[in-house]
N, C-alpha and C positions, 0 to 999 in steps of 0.2 A: 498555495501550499497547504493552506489548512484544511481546503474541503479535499484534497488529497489524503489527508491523514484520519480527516472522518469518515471518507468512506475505508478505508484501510481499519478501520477500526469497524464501522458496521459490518464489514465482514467477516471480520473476527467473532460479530455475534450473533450472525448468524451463523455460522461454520458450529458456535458452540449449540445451539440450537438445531441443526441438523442430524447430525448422530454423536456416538459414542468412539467414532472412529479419529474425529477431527483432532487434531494437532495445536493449540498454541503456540506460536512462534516466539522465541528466546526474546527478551527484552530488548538485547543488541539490534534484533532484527525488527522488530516494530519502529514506524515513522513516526514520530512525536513531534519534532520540533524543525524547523525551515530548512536549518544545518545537516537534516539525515539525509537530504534530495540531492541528484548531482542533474545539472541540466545538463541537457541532449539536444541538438537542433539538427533537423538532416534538412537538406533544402535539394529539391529535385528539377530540376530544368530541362524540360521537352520541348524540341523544333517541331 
């Protein structure tokens, strides 16, 4: 979860670094902490 949140956050820096167009996302919406992740599992089975 954490290297999830740093890359979520490198590219935040780079985004700031890209142009003048880029967007910050609302604090609500940045991953910080283990609690902002919902797990997902899809599991696929081919004959």
């Amino acid at each position: 979860m954490k290297s999830i949140a740093r890359t979520f956050q490198k590219r935040v820096a780079a985004g700031l670094q890209s142009g003048r167009d880029f967007v910050i996302p609302d604090q609500q919406e940045q991953a910080r902490q283990t609690t902002d992740f919902e797990l997902i599992t899809w599991l696929v089975i081919k004959s």
